[in-house]
PDB file of N, H, CA, C and O in Angstrom:
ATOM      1  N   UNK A   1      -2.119  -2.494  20.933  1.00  0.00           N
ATOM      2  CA  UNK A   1      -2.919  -1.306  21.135  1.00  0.00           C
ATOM      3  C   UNK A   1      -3.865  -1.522  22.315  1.00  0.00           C
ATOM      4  O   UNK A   1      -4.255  -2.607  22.744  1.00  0.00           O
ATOM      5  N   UNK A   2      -4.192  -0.192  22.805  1.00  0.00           N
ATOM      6  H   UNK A   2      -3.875   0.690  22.457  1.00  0.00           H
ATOM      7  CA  UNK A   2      -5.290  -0.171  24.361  1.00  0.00           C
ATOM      8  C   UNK A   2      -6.725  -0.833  23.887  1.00  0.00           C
ATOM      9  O   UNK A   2      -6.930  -0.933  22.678  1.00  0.00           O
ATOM     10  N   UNK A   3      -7.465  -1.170  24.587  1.00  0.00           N
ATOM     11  H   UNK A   3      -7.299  -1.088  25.569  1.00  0.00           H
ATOM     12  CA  UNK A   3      -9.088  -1.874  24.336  1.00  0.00           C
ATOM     13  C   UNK A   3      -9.458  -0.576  23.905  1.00  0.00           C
ATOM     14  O   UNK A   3     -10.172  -0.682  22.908  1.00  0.00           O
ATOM     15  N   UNK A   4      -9.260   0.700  24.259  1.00  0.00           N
ATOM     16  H   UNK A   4      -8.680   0.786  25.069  1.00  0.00           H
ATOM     17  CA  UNK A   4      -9.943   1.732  23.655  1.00  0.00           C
ATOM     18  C   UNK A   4      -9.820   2.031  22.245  1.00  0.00           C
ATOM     19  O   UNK A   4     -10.557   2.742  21.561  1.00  0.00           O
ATOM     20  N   UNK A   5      -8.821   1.409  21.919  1.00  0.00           N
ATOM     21  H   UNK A   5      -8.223   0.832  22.474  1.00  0.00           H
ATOM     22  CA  UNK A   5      -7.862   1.540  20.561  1.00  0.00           C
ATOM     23  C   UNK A   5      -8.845   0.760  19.642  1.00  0.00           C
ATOM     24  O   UNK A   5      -9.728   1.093  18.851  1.00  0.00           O
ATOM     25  N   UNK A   6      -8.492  -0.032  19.935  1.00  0.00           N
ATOM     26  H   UNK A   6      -7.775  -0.302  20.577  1.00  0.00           H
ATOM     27  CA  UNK A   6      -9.250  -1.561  19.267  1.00  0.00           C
ATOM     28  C   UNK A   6     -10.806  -1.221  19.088  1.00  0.00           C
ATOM     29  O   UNK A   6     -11.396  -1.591  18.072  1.00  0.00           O
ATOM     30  N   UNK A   7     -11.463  -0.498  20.116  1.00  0.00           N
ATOM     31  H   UNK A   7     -10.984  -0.198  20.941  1.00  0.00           H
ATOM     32  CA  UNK A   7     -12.917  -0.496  20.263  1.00  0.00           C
ATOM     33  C   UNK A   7     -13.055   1.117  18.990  1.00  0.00           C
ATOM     34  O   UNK A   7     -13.788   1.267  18.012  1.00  0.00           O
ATOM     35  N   UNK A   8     -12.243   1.839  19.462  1.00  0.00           N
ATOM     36  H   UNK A   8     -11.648   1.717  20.256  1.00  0.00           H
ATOM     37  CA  UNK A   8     -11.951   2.919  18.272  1.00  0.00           C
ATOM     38  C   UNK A   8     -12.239   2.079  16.532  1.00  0.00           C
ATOM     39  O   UNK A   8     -13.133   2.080  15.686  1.00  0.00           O
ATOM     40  N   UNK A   9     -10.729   1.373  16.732  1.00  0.00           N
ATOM     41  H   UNK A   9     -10.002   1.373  17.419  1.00  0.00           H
ATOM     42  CA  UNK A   9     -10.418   1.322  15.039  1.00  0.00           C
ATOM     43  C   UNK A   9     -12.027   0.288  14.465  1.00  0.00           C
ATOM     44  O   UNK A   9     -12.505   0.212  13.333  1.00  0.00           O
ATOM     45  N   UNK A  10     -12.447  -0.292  15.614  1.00  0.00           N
ATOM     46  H   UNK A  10     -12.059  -0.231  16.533  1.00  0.00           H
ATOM     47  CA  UNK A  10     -13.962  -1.591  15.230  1.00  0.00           C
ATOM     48  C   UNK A  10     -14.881  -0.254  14.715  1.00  0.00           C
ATOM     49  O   UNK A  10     -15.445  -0.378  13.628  1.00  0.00           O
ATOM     50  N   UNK A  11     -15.035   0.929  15.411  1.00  0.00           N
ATOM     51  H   UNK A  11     -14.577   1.030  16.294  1.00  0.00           H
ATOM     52  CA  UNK A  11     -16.009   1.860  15.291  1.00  0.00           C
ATOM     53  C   UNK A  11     -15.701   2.067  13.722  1.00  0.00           C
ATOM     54  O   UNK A  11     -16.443   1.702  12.810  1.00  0.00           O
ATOM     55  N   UNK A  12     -14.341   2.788  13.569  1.00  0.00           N
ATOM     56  H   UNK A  12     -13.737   3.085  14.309  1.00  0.00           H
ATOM     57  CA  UNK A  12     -14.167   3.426  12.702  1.00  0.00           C
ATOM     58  C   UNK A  12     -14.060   2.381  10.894  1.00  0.00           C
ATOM     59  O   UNK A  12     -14.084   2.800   9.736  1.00  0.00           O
ATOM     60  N   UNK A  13     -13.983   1.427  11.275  1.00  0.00           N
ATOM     61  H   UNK A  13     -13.964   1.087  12.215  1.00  0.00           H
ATOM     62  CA  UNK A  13     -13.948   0.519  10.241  1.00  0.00           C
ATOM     63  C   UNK A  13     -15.328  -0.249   9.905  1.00  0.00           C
ATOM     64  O   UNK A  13     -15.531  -0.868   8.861  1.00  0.00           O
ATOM     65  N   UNK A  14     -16.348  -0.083  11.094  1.00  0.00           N
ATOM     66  H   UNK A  14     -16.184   0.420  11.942  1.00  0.00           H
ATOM     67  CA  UNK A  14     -17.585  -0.634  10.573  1.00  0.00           C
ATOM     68  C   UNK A  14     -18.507   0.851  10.066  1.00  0.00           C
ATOM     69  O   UNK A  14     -19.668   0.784   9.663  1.00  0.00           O
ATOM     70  N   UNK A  15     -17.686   2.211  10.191  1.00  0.00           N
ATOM     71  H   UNK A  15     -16.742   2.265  10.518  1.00  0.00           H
ATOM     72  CA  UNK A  15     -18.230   2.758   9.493  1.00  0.00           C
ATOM     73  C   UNK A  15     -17.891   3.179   8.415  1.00  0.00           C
ATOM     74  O   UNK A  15     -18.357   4.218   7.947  1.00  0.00           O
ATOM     75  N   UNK A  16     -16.815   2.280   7.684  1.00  0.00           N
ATOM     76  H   UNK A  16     -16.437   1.436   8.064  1.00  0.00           H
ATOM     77  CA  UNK A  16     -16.353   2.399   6.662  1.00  0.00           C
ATOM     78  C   UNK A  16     -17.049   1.660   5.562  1.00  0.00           C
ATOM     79  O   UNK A  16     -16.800   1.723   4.358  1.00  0.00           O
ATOM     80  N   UNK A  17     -18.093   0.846   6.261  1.00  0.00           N
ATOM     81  H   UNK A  17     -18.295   0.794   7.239  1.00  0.00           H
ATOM     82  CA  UNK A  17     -18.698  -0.765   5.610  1.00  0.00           C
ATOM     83  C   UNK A  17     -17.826  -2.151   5.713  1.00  0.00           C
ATOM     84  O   UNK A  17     -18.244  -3.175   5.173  1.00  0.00           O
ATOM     85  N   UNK A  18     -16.517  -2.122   6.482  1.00  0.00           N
ATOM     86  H   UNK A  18     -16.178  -1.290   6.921  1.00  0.00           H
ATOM     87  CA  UNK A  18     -16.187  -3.371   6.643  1.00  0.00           C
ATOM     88  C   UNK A  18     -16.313  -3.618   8.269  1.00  0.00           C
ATOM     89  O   UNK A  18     -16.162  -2.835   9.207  1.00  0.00           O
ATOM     90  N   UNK A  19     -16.626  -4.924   8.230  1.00  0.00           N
ATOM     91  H   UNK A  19     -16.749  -5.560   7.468  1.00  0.00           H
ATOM     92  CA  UNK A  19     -17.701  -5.198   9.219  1.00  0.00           C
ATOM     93  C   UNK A  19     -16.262  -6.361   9.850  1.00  0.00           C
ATOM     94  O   UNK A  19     -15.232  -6.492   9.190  1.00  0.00           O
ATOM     95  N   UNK A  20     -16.456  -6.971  10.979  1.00  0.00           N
ATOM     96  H   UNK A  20     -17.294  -6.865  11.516  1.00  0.00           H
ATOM     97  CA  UNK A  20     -15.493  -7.955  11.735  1.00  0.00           C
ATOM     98  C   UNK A  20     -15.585  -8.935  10.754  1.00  0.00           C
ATOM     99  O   UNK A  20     -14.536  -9.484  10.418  1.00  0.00           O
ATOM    100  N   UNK A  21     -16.781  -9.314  10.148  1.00  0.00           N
ATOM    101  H   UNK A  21     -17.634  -8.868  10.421  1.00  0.00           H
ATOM    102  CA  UNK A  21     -16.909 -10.446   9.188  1.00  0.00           C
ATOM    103  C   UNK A  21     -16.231 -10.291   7.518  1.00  0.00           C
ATOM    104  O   UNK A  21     -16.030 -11.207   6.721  1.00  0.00           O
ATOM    105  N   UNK A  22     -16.061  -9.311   7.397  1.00  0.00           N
ATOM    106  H   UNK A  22     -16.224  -8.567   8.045  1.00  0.00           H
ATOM    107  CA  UNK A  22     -15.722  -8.755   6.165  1.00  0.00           C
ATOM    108  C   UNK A  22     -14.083  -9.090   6.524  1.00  0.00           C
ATOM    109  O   UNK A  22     -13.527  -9.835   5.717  1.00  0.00           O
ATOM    110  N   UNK A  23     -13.427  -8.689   7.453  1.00  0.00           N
ATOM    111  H   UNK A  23     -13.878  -8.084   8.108  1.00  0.00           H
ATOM    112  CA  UNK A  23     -12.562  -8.171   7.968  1.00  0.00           C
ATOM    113  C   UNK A  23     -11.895  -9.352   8.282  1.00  0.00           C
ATOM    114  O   UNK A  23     -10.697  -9.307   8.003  1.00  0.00           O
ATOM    115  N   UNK A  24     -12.397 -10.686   8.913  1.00  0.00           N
ATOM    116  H   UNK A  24     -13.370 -10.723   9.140  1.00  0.00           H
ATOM    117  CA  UNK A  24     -12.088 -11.951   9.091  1.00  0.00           C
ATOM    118  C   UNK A  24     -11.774 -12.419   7.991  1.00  0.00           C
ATOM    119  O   UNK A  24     -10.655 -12.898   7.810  1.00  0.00           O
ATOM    120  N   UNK A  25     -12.655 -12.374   7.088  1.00  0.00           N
ATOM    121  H   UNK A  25     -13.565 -11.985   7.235  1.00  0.00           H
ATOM    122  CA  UNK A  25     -12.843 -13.308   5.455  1.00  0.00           C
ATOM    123  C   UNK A  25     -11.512 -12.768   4.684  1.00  0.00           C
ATOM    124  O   UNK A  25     -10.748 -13.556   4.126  1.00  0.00           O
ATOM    125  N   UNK A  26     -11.290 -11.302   4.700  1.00  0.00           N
ATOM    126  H   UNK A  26     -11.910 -10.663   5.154  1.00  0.00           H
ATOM    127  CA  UNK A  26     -10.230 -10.657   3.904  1.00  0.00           C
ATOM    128  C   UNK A  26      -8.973 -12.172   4.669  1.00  0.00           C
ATOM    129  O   UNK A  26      -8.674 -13.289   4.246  1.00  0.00           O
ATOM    130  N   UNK A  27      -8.551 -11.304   6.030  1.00  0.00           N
ATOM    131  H   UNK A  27      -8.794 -10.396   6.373  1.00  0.00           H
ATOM    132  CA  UNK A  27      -7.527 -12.184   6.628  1.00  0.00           C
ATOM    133  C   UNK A  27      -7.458 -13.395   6.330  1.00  0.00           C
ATOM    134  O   UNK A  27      -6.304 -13.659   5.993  1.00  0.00           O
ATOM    135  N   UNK A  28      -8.129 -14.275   6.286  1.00  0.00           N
ATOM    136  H   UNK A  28      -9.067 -14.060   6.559  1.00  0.00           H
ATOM    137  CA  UNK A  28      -8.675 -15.741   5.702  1.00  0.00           C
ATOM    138  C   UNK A  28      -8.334 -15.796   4.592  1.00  0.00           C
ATOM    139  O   UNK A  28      -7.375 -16.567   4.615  1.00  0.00           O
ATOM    140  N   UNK A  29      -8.533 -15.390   3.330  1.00  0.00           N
ATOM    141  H   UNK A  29      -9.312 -14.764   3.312  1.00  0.00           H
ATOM    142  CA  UNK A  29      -8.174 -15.290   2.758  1.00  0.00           C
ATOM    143  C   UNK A  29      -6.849 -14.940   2.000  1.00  0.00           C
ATOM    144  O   UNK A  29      -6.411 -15.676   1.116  1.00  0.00           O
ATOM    145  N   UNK A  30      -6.445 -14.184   2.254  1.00  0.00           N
ATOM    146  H   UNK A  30      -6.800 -13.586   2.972  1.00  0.00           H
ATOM    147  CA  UNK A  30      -4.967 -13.832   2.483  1.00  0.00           C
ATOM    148  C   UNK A  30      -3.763 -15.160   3.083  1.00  0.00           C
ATOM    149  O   UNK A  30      -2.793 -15.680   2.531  1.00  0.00           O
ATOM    150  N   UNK A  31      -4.496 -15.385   4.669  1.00  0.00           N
ATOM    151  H   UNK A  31      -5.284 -14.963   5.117  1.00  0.00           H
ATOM    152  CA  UNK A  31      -3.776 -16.703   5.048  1.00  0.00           C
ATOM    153  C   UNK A  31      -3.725 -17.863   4.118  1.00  0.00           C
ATOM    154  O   UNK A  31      -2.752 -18.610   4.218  1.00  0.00           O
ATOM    155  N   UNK A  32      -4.733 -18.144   3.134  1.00  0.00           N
ATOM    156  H   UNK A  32      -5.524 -17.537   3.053  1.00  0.00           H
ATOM    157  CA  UNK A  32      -4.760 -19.439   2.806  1.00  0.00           C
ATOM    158  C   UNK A  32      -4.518 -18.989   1.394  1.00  0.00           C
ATOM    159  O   UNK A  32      -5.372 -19.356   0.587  1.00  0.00           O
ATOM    160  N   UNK A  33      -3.317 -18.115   0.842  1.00  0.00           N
ATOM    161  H   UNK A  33      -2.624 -17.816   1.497  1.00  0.00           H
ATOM    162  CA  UNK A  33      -2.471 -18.109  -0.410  1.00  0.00           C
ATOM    163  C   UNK A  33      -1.251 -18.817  -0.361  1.00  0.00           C
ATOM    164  O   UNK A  33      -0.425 -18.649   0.537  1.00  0.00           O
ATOM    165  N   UNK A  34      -1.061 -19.918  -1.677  1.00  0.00           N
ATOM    166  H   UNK A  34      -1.732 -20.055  -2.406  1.00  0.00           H
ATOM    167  CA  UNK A  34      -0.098 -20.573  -1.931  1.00  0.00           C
ATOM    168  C   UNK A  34       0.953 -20.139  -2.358  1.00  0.00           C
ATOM    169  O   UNK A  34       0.912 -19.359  -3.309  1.00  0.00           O
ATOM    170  N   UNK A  35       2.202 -20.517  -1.781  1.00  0.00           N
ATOM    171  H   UNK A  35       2.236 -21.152  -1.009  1.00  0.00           H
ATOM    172  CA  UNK A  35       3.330 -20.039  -2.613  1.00  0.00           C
ATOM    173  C   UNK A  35       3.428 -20.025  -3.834  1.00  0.00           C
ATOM    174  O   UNK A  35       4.064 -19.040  -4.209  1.00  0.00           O
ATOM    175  N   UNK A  36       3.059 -20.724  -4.708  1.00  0.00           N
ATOM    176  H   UNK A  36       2.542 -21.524  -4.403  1.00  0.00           H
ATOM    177  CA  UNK A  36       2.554 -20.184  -6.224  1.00  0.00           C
ATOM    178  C   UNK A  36       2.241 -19.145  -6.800  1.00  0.00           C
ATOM    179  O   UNK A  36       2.764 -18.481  -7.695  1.00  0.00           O
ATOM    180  N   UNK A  37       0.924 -19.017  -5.940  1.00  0.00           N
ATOM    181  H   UNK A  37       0.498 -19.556  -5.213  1.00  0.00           H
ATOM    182  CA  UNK A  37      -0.213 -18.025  -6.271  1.00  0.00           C
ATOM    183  C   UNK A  37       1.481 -16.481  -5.732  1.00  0.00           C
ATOM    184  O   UNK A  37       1.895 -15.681  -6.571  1.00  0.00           O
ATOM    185  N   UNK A  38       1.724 -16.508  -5.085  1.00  0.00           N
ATOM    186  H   UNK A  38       1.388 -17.157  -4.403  1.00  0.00           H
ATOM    187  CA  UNK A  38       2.606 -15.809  -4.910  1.00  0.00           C
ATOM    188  C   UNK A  38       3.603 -15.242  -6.073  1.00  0.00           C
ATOM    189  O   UNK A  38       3.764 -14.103  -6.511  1.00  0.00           O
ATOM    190  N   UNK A  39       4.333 -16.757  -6.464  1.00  0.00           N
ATOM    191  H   UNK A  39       4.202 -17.683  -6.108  1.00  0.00           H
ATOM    192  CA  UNK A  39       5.429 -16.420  -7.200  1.00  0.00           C
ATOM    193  C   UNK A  39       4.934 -15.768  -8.448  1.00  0.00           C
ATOM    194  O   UNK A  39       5.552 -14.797  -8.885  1.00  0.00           O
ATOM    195  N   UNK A  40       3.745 -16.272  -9.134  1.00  0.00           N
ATOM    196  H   UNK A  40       3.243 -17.060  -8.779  1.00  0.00           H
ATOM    197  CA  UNK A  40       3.145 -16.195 -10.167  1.00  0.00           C
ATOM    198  C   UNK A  40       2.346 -14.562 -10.274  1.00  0.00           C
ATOM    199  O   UNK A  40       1.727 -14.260 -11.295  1.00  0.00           O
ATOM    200  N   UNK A  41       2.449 -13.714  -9.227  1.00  0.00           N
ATOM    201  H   UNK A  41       2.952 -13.959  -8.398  1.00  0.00           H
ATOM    202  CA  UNK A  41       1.866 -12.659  -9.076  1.00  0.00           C
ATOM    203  C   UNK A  41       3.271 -11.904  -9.323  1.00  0.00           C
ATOM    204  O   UNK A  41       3.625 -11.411 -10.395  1.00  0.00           O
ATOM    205  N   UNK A  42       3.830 -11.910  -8.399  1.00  0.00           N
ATOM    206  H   UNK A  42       3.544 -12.310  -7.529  1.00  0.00           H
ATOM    207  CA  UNK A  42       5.758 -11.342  -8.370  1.00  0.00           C
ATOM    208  C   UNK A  42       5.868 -11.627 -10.463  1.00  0.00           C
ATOM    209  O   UNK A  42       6.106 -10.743 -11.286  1.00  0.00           O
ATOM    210  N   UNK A  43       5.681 -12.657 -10.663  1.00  0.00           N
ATOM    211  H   UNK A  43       5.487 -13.376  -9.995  1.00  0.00           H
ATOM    212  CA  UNK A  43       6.567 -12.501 -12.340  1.00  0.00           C
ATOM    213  C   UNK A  43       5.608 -11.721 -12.838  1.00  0.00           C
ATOM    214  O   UNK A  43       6.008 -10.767 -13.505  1.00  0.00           O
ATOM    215  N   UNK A  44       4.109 -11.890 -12.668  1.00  0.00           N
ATOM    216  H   UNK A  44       3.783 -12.665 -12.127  1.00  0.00           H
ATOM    217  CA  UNK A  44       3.146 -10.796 -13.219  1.00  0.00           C
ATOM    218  C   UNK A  44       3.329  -9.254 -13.240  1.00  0.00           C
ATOM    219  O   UNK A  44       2.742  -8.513 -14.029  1.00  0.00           O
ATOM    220  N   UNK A  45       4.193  -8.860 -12.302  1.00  0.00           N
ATOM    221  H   UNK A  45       4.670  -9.462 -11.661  1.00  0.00           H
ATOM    222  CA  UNK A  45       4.148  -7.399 -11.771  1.00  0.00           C
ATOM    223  C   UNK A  45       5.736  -7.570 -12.109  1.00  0.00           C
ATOM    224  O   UNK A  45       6.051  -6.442 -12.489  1.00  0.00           O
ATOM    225  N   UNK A  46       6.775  -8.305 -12.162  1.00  0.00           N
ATOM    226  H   UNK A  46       6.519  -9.221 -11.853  1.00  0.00           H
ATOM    227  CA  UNK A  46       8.216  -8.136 -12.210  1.00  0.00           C
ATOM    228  C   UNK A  46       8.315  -6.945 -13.991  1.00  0.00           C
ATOM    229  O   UNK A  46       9.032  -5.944 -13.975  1.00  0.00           O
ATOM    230  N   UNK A  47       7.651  -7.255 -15.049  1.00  0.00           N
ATOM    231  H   UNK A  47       7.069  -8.068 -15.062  1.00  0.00           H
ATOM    232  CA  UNK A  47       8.023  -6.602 -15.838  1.00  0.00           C
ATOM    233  C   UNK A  47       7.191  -4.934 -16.072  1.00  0.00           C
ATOM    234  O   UNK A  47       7.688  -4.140 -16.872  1.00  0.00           O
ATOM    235  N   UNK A  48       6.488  -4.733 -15.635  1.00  0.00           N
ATOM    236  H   UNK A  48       6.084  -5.378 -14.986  1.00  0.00           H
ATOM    237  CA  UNK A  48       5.858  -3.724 -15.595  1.00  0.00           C
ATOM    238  C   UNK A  48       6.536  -2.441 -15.493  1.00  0.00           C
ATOM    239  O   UNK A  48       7.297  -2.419 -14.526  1.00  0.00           O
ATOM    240  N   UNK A  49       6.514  -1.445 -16.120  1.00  0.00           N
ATOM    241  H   UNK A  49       5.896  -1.463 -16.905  1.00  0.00           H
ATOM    242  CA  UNK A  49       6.744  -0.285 -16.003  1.00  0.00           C
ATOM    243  C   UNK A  49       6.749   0.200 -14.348  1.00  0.00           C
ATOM    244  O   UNK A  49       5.978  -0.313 -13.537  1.00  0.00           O
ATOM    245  N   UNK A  50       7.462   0.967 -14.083  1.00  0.00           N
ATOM    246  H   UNK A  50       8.089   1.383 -14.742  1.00  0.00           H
ATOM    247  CA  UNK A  50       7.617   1.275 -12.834  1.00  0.00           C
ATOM    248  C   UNK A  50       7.765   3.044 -12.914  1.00  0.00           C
ATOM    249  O   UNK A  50       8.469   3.498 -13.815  1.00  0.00           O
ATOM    250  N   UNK A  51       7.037   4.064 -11.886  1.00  0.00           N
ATOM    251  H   UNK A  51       6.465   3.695 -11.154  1.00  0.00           H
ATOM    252  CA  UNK A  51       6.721   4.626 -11.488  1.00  0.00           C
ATOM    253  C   UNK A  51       6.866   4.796 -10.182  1.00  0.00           C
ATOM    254  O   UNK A  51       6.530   4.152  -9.188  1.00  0.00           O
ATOM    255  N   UNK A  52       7.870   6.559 -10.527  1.00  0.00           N
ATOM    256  H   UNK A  52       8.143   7.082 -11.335  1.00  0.00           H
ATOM    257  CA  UNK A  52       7.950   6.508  -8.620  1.00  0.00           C
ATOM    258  C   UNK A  52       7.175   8.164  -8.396  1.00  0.00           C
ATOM    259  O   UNK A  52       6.771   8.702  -9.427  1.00  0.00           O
ATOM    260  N   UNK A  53       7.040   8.723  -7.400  1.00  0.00           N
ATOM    261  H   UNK A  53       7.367   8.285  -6.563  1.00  0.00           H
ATOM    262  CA  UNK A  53       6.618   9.926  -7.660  1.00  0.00           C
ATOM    263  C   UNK A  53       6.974  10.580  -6.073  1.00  0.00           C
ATOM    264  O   UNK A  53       7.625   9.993  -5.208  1.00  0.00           O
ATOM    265  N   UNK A  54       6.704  11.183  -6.021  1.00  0.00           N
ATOM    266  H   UNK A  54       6.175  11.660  -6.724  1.00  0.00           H
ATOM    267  CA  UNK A  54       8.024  12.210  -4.323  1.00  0.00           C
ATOM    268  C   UNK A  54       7.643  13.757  -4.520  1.00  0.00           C
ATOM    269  O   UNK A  54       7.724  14.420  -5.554  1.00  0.00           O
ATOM    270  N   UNK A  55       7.159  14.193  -3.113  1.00  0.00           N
ATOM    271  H   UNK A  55       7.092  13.654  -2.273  1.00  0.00           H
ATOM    272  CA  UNK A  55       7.183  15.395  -3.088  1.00  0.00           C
ATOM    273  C   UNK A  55       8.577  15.749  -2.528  1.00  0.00           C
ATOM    274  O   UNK A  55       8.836  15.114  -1.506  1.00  0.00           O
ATOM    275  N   UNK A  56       9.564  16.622  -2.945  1.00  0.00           N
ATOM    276  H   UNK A  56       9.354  17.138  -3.776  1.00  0.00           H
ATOM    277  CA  UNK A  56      10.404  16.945  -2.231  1.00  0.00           C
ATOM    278  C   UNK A  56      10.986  18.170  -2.217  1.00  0.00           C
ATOM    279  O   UNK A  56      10.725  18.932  -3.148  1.00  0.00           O
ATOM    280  N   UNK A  57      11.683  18.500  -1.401  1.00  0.00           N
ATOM    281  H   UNK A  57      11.895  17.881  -0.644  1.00  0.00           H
ATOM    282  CA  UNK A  57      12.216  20.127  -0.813  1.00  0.00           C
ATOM    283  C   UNK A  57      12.966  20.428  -2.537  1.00  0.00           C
ATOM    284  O   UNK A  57      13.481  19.708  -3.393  1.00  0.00           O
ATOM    285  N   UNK A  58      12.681  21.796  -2.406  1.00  0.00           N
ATOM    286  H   UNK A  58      12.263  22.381  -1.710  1.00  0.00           H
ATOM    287  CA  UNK A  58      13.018  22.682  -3.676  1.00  0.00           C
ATOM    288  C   UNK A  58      15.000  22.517  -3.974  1.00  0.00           C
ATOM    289  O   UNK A  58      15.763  22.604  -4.936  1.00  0.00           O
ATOM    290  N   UNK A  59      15.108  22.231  -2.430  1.00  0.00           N
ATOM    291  H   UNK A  59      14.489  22.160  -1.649  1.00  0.00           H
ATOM    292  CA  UNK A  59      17.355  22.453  -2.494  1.00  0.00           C
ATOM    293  C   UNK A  59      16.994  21.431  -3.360  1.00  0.00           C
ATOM    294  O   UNK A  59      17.132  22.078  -4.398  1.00  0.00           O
ATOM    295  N   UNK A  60      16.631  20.315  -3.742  1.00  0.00           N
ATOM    296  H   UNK A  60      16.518  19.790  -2.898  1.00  0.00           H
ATOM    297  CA  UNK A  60      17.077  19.179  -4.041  1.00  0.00           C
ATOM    298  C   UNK A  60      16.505  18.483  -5.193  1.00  0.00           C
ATOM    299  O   UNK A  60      16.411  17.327  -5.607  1.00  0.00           O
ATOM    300  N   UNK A  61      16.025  20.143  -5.678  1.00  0.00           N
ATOM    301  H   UNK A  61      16.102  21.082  -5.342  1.00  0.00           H
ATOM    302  CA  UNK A  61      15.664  19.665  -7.604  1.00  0.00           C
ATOM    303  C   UNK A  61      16.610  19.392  -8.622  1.00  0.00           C
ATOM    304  O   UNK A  61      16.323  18.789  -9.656  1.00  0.00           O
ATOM    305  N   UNK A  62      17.890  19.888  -8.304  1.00  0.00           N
ATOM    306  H   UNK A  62      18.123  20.378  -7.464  1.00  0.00           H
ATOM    307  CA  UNK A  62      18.459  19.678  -9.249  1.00  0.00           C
ATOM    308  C   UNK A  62      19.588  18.394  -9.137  1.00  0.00           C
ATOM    309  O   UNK A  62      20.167  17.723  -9.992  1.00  0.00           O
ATOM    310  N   UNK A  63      19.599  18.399  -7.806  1.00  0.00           N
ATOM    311  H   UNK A  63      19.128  18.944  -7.112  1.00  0.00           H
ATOM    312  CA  UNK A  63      20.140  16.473  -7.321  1.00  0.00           C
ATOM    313  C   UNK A  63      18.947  15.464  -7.821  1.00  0.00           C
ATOM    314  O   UNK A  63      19.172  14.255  -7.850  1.00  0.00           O
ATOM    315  N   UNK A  64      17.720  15.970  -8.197  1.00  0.00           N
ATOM    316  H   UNK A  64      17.537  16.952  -8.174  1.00  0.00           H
ATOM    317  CA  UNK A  64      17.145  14.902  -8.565  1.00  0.00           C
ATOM    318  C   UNK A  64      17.231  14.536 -10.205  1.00  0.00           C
ATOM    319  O   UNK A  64      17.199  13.472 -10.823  1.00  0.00           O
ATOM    320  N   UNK A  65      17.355  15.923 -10.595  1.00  0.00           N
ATOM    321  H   UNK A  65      17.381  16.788 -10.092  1.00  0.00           H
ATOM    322  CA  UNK A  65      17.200  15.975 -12.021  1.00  0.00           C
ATOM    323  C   UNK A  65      18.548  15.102 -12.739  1.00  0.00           C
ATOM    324  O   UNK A  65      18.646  14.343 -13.703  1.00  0.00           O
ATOM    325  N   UNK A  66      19.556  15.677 -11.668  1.00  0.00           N
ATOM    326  H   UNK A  66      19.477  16.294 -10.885  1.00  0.00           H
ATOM    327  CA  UNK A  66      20.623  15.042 -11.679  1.00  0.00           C
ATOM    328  C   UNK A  66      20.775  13.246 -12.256  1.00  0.00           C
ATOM    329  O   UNK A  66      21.255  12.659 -13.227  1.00  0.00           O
ATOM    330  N   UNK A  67      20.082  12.908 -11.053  1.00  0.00           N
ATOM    331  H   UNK A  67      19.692  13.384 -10.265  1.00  0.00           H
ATOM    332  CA  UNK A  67      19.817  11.674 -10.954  1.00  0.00           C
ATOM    333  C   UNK A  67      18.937  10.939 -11.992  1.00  0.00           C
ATOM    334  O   UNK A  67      18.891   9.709 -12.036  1.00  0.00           O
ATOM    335  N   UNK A  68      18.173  11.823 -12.908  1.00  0.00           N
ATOM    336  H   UNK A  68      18.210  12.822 -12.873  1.00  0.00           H
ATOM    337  CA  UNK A  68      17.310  11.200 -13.703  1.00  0.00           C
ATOM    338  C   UNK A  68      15.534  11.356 -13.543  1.00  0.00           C
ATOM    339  O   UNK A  68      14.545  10.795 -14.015  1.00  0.00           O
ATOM    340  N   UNK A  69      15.788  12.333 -12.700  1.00  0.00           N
ATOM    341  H   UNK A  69      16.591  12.789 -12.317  1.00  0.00           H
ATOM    342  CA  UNK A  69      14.373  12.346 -12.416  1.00  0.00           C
ATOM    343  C   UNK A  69      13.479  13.423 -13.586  1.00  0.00           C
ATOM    344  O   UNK A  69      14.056  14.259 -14.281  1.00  0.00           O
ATOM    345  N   UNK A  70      12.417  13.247 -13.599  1.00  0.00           N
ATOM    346  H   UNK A  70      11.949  12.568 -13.034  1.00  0.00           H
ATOM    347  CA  UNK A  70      11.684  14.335 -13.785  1.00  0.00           C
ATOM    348  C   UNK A  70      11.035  14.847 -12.803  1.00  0.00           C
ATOM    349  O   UNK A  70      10.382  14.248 -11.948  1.00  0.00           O
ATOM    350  N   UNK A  71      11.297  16.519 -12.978  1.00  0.00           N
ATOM    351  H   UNK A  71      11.827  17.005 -13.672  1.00  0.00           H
ATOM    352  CA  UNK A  71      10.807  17.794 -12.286  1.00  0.00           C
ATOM    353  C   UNK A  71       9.344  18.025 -12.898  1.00  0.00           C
ATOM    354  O   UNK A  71       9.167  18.165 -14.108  1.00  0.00           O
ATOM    355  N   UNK A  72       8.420  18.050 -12.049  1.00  0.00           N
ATOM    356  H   UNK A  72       8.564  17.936 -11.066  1.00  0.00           H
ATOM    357  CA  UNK A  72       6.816  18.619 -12.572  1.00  0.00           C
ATOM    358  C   UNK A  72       6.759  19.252 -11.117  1.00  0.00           C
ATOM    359  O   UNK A  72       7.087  18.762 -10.036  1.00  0.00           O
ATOM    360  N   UNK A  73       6.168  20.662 -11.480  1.00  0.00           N
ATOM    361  H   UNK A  73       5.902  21.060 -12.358  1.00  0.00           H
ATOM    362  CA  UNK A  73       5.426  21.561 -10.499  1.00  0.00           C
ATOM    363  C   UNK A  73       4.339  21.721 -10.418  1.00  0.00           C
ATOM    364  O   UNK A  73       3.703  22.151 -11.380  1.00  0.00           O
ATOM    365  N   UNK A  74       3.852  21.475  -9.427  1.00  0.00           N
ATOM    366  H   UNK A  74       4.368  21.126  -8.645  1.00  0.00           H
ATOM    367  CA  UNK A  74       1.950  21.131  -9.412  1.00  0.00           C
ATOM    368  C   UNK A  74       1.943  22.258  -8.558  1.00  0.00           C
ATOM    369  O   UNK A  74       0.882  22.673  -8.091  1.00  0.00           O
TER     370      UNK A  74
END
C-alpha cells in the first residue's frame, strides 16, 4: 500500500483505540504461538456445532432448500 495508505489506516486505527503499540503486541503475540497451542485449539473448535448463514438471490431458494438449507426471511 501507498505511504498515504499506511498514514490513513495509522489514523484510522488509533482512532479506533489501537495504538502502533497495541498493534505490535497483538502481532507479537500471535508470532510467538506454538504448534500445540495450535493443534489443541483446531480439536477445541473441531467438534462444535457449525453454522453457516448467506444472504442469497430469491432464484435460488429452493436449490438451497434443496440442499438442506433453511429458508428464514428477515
Amino acid at each position: 500500500s501507498s505511504p498515504a495508505g499506511e498514514a490513513f489506516k495509522d489514523y484510522r486505527l488509533n482512532l479506533e483505540g489501537k495504538s502502533q503499540k497495541d498493534r505490535s503486541a497483538y502481532r507479537n503475540n500471535i508470532l510467538e504461538i506454538k504448534t500445540d497451542e495450535i493443534i489443541e485449539a483446531a480439536k477445541s473448535l473441531k467438534d462444535r456445532k457449525k453454522s453457516v448463514f448467506s444472504i442469497i438471490n430469491p432464484n435460488f431458494e429452493k436449490t438451497a432448500q434443496e440442499n438442506g438449507f433453511q429458508i428464514r426471511k428477515i
